[in-house]
N, C-alpha and C positions, 0 to 999 in steps of 0.2 A: 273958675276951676272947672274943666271937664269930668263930664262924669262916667264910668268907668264902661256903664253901656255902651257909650260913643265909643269910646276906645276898642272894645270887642268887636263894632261894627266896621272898623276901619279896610277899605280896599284899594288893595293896592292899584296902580294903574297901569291902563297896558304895556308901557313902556319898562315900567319897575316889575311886571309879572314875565316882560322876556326876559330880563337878567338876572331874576330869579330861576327863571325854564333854562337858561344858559349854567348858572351855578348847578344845580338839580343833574344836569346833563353832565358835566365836569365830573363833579364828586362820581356818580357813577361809573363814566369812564376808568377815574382812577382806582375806584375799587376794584373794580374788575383787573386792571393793568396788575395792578398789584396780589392779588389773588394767582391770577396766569402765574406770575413771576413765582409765587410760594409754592405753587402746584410745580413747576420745572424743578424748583429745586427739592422738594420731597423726592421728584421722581431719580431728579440725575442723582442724590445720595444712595437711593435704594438700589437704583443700576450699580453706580461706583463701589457700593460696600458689596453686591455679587458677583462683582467682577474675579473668577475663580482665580485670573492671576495676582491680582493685589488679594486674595487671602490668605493664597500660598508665600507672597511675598509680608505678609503679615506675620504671619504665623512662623516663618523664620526670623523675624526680626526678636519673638518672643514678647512680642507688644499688643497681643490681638485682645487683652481686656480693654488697654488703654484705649485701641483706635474705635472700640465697640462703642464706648463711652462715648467716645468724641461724636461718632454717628447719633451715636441718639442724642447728643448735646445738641445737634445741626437739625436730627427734625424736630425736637421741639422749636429750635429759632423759626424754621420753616413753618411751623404751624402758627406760632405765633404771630408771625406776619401774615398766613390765611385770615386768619380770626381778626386782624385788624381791618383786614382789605373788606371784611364780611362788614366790620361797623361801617367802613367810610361807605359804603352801597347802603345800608338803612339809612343814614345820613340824607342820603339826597330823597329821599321819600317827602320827609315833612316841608321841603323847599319846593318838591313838585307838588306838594296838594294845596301851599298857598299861590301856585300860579293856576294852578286848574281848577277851585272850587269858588265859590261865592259864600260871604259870610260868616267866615271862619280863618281868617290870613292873622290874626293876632296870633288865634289858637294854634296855628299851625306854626306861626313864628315864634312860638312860646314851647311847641315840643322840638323843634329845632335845635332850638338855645341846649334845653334838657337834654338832648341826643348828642350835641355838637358839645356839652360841657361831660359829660359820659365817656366820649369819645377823648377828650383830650385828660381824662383821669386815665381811661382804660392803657392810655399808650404811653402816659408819661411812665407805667407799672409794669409793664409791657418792654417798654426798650430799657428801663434798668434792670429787668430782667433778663432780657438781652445779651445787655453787657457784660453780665455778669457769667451767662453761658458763654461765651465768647471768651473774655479771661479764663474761664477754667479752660475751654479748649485749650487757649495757648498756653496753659499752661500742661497740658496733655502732648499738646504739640513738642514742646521742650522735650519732654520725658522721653516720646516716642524715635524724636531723633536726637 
């Protein structure tokens, strides 16, 4: 049986420390991509809800609580998709410090796990919340047309 020192001491090799620097590099890409994506969409709602002619075209329909609502149903979705894009970017940290450090690749694969099992609580809470903003939309949507 090994004993658990050995196991903390374990490093990886240079070949498993690139595809580790490759995952590392991934996750970050994608959190950023996905962040971009949340930031467009906060922006083009804030544009679209000031657009003075869809207020006035609001505001005759007699609907302008219902569409308010729906706006802000759409930047909370928008933010909550920032705030996701923000974990997967912390995410790739613990993967880049067991390709860059010496000594520490268990520990580092151990806050990993804890980051990457965090992350997949935070978003499974995250997109049924989601969902659920999204059904009330449509059903805001129904009402409004």
């Amino acid at each position: 049986m090994t004993d658990a020192k050995e196991n903390a001491k374990y490093e990886f090799n240079e070949s498993e420390n690139l595809v580790l620097s490759k995952l590392s590099q991934s996750l970050h890409r994608l959190g950023v991509i996905v962040l971009i994506t949340g930031l467009l969409f906060v922006v083009y709602l804030v544009i679209s809800f000031l657009d003075p002619s869809s207020l006035i075209q609001v505001s005759d329909s007699r609907n302008m609580l219902f569409t308010a609502i729906d706006y802000i149903l759409w930047i909370i979705i928008a933010l909550l998709v920032i705030y996701l894009s923000i974990m997967i970017v912390r995410l790739a940290k613990p993967i880049r410090l067991i390709a860059d450090t010496a000594g520490a690749d268990i520990t580092h694969l151990m806050e990993f796990l804890t980051e990457l099992t965090r992350l997949a609580l935070v978003s499974y809470i995250a997109l049924i919340g989601i969902c659920v903003l999204l059904a009330i939309s449509l059903v805001l949507l129904i009402l409004v047309f």
